[in-house]
DRENVO-333209 format. One record per residue: residue in three letters; x, y, z of N, C-alpha, C, O in turn. Coordinates in steps of 0.05 Angstrom, whole numbers, plus 5000, padded with zeros to 4 digits. Each point is the difference from the previous one (the first is absolute). Layout:
AlaXYZXYZXYZXYZ/...
***
This chain:
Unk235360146980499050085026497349865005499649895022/Unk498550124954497349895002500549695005498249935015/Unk503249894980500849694993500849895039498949835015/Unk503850384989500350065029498350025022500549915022/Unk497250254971497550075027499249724996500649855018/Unk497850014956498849804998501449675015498949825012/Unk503450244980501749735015500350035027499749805014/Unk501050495000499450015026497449995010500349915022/Unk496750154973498549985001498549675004498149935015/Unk503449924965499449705001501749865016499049815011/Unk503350234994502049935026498650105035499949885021/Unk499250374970498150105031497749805003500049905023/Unk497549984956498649835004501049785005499249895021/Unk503249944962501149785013499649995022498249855006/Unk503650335021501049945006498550095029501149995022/Unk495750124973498650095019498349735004499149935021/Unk500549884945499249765002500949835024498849955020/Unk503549994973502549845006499350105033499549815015/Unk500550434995499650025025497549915013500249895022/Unk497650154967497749935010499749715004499049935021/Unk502149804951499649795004501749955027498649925019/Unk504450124986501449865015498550085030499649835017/Unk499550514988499050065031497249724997499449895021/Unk499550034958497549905003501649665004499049855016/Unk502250114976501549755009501150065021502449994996/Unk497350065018502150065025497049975022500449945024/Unk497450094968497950015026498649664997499449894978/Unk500550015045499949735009496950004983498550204999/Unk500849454985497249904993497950055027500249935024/Unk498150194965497650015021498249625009498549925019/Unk502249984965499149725003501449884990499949954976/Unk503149905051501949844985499149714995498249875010/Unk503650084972499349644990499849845024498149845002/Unk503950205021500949895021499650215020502150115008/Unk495849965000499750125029501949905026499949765006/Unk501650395008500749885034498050015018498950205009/Unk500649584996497450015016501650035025498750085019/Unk503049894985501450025039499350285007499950214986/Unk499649735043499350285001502050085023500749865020/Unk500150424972502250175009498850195028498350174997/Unk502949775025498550165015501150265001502349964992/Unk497650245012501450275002501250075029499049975023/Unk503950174968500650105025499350225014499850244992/Unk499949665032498450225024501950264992502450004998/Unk495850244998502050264990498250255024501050235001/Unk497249725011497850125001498549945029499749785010/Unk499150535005499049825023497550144986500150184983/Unk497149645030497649984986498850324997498850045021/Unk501250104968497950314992499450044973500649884980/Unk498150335027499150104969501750104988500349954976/Unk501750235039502150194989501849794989500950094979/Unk500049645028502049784990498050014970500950114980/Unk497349805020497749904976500550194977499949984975/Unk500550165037498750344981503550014983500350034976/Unk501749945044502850004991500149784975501450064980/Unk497349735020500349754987498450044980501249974979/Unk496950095019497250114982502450174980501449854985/Unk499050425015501550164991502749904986501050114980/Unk500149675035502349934984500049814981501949974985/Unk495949885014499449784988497950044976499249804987/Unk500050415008497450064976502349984979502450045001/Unk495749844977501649954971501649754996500649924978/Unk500049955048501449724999498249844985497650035002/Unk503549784981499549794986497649825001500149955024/Unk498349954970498449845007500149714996498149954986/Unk503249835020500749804990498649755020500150045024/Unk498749744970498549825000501149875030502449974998/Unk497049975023501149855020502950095020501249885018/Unk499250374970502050125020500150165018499750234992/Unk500849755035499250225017502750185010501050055022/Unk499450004958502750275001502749825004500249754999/Unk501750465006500450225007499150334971499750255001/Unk500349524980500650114976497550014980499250214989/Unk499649505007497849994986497449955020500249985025/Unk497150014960498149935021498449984988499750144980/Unk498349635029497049984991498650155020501550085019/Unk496549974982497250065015500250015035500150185017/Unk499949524983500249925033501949914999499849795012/Unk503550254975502550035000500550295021500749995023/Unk498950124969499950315001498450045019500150235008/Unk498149635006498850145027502249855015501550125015/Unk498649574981501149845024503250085002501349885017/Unk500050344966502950045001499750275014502050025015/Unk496550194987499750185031499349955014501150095020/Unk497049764983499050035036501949725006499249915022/Unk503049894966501849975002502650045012501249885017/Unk499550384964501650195006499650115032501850125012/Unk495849824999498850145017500549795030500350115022/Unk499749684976500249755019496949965002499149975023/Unk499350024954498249995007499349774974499950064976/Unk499449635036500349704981496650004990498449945018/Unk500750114956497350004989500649794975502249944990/Unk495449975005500649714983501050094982500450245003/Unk500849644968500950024975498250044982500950074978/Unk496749905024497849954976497650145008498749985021/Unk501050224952498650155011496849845012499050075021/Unk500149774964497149805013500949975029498750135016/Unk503249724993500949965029500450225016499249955023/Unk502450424971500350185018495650124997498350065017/Unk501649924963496950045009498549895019497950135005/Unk502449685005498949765019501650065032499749865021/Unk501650334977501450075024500150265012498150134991/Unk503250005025499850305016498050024998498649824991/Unk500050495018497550055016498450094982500450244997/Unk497849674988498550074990498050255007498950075021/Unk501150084947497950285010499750044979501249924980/Unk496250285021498550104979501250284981502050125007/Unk496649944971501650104987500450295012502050144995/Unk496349915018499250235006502150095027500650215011/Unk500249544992502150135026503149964991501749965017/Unk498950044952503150015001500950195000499050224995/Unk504049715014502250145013502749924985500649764996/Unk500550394998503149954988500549795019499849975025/Unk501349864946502049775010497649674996501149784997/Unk496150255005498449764993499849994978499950184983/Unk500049525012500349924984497349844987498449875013/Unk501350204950497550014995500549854973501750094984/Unk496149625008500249804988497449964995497950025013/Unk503149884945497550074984500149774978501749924985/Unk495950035019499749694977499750274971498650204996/Unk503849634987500950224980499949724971501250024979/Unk497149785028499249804980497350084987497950085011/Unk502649864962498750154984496249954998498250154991/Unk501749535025498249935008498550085029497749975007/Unk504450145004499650095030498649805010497750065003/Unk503049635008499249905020501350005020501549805003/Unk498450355015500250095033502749915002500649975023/Unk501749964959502849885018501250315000499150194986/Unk502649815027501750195001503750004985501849875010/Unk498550304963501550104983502550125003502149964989/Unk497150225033502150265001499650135026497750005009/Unk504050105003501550175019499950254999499350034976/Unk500950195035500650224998500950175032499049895020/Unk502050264984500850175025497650325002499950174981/Unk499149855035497950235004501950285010501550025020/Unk498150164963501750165008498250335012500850205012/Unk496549734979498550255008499050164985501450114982/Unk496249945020499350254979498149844969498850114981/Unk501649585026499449814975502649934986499949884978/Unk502450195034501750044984501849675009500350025025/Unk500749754966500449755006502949954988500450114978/Unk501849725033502349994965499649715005499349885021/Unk501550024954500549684996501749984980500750194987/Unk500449555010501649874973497349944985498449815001/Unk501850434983498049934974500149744976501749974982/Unk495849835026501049844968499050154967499649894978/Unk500250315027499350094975502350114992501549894984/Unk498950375029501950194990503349905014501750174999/Unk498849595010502449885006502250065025502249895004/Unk496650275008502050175019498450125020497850104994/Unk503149905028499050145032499350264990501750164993/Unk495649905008498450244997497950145020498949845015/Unk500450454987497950035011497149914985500149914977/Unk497850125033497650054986497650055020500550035024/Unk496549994966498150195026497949844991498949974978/Unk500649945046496949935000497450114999497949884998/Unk502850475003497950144999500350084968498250154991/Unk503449804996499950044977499749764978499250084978/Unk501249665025500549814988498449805004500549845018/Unk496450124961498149865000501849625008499449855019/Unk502450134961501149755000500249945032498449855012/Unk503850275000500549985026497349925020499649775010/Unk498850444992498550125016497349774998498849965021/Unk500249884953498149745000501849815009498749805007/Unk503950184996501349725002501049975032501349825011/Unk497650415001501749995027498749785017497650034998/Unk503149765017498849835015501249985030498549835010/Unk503050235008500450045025502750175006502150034987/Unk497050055035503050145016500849965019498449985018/Unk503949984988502349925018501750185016501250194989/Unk499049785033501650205013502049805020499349885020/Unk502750114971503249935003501550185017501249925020/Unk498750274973501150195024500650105029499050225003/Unk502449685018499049975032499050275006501050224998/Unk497149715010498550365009501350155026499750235009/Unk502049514998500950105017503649925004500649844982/Unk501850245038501649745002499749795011501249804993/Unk497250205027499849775006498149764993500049795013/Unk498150274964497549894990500649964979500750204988/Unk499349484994499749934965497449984996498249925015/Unk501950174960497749824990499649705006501749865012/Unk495950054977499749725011498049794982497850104999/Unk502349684990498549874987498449825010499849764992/Unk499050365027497549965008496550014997497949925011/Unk503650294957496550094981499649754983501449844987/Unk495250195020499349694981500050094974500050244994/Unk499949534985500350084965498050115002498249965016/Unk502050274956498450154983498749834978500949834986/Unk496050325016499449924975501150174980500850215010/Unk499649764958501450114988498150024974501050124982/Unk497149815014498649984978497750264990498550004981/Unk501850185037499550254986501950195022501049945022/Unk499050384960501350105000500050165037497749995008/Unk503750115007499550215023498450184993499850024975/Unk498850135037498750325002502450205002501150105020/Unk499349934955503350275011498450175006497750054991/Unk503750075027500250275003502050085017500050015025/Unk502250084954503350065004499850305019498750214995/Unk502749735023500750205019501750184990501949944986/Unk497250385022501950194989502450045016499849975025/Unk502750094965501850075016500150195013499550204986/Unk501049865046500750255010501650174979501949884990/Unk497650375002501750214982502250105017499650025024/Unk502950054963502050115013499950275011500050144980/Unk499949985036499650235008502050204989502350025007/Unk496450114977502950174980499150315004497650064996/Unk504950185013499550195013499350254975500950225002/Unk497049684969499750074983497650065001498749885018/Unk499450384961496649945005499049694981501849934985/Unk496749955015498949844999498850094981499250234996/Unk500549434979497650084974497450165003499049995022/Unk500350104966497550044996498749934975501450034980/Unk496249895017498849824982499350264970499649934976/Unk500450335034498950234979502150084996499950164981/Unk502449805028502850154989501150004970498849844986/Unk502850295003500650044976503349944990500950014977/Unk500749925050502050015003501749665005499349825015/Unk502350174973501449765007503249944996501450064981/Unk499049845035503149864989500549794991499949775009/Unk500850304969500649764973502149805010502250065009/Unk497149774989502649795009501849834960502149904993/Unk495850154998501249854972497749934981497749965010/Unk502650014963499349914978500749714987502149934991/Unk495349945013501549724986498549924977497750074999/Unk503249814985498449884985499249705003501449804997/Unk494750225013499449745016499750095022500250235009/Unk499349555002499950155038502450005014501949864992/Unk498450295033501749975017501149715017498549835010/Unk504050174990501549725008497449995031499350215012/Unk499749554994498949995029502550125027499250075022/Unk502949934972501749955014500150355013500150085023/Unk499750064955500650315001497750105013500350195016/Unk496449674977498250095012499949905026499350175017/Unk501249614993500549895031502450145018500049995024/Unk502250144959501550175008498850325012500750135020/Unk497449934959498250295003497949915031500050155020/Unk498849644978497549985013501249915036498550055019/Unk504349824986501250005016501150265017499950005025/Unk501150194962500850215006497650175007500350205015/Unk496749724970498350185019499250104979497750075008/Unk502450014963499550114991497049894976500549854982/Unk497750225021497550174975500949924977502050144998/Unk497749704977501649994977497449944980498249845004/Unk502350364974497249904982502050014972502150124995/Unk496149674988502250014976497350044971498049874996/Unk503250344989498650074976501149854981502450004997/Unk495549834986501249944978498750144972498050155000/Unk503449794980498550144968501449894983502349975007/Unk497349944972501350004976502250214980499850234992/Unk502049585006502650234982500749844981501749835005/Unk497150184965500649804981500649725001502049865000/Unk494850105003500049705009500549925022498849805009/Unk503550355007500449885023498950065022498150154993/Unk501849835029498249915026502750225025502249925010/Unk496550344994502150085019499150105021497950145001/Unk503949785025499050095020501250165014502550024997/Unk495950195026501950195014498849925027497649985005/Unk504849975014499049975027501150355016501750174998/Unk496049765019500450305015499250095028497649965005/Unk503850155012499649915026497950265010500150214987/Unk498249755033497550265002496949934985499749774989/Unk499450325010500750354994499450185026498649955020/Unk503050294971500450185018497650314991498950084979/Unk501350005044497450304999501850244986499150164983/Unk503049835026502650164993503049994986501549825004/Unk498850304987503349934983501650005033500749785009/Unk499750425004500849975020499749765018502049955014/Unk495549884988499949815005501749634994501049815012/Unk498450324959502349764983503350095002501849835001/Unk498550335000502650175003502249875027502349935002/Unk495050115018500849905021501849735002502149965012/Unk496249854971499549724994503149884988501349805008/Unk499050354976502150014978502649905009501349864984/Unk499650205035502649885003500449805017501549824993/Unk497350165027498549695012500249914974502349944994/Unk495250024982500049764989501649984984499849804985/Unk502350405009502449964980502149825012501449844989/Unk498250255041503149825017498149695006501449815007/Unk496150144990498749695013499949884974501049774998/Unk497850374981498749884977501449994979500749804987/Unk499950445007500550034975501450224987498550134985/Unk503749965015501850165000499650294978500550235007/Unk498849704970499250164977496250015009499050174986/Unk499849755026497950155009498950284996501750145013/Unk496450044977499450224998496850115000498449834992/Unk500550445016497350114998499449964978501549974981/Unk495950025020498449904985497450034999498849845014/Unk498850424967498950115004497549894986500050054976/Unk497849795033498849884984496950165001498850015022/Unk500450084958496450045000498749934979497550035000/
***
């Protein structure tokens, strides 16, 4: 019997091996030997809004990050801006240095979902421009990450890296239908950094009481070990919601609890509770912290 567990036991590792290498062979080189430099224009799917953006944003987090392709499937940086507003009938250069040099330029202080925001991300930082990203509000931006490999969120109000490297903003978006943007702004200098100061998002108006800063009460959204995916916190901070995350140590390891509130009242959080079980997070629960 003992001989039996052990052979199935080493057949289960095989073969969880065996699965991990082939899914990891199966995802495209992030920097092929032979890049396609042709560039693929995208089909019009989309008339120009935020609500199209926001659809595309949402379906596309987690896609691939791969060197010179602008979708449908993989994407670099300014792959991945120029394949929505694309999608959109809306023609912005291929590179991200060149869509920086174009649409209406503005300060940081006045973005709006959907501008687009580009950051000398060289390690020397002389003023060229690196990288791309989409402004989604709140500090909250997604891009095809070259670090972590794949279309991600991340926050400028949170992320020193980001937040020294930012160098201009772009607004692509027609403010109107009958108005494009227009490349008519003269170049930027690029050789030190903007004055951020990231605009807060309007909050969702939710028919709940509202945090209070002395409260004792909260709704737990989850325990991780490490911090929370950005993706889950841009999910919380979208919906409107207050999110503070406790961390502490649990044998060596590094654990965190994110939690929405706090609230003055159990009744308060109570309230809260099934909202954020059906938006956020399904196993969600009170959570009584002093």
């Amino acid at each position: 019997m003992f001989k039996s567990e052990i052979h199935l036991n080493i057949f289960s590792y095989a073969l969880l091996a065996f699965t991990l290498l082939f899914l990891s062979a199966c995802k495209p080189p992030h920097h092929p030997a032979n890049p396609n430099y042709a560039i693929k224009k995208p089909t019009v799917k989309y008339a120009p809004s935020k609500d199209n953006l926001s659809k595309m944003v949402k379906k596309l987090q987690g896609q691939p990050y791969v060197w010179a392709e602008e979708g449908p499937d993989h994407f670099d940086c300014s792959g991945f801006t120029y394949y929505m507003y694309g999608s959109m009938g809306i023609d912005i250069p291929r590179v991200a240095r060149n869509q920086a040099k174009k649409g209406k330029e503005i300060k940081a202080n006045e973005l709006i979902y959907g501008d687009l925001i580009f950051f000398d991300t060289d390690k020397k930082r002389r003023g060229k421009i690196t990288h791309v990203g989409m402004y989604l509000g709140d500090g909250w931006f997604t891009h095809a990450s070259t670090t972590e490999y794949e279309i991600v969120y991340s926050n400028l109000n949170t992320s020193p890296y980001y937040k020294k490297r930012l160098r201009i903003c772009r607004r692509y978006l027609p403010e109107t239908k009958e108005k494009t943007a227009t490349n008519t702004i003269k170049p930027w200098k690029t050789k030190k950094a903007v004055n951020i100061k990231i605009p807060k998002a309007k909050p969702v108006t939710a028919k709940v009481a509202k945090a209070n800063a002395t409260g004792h009460f909260f709704v737990q959204v989850g325990s991780f070990s490490g911090k929370p995916k950005e993706a889950l916190l841009y999910k919380i901070s979208r919906a409107g919601y207050h999110y503070k995350i406790i961390s502490f140590p649990v044998n060596g390891k590094r654990i965190s609890k994110l939690l929405i509130g706090p609230y003055s009242t159990r009744a308060d959080a109570v309230a809260l509770l099934s909202k954020v079980k059906k938006e956020i997070k399904k196993d969600a629960f009170i959570a009584e912290i002093r």
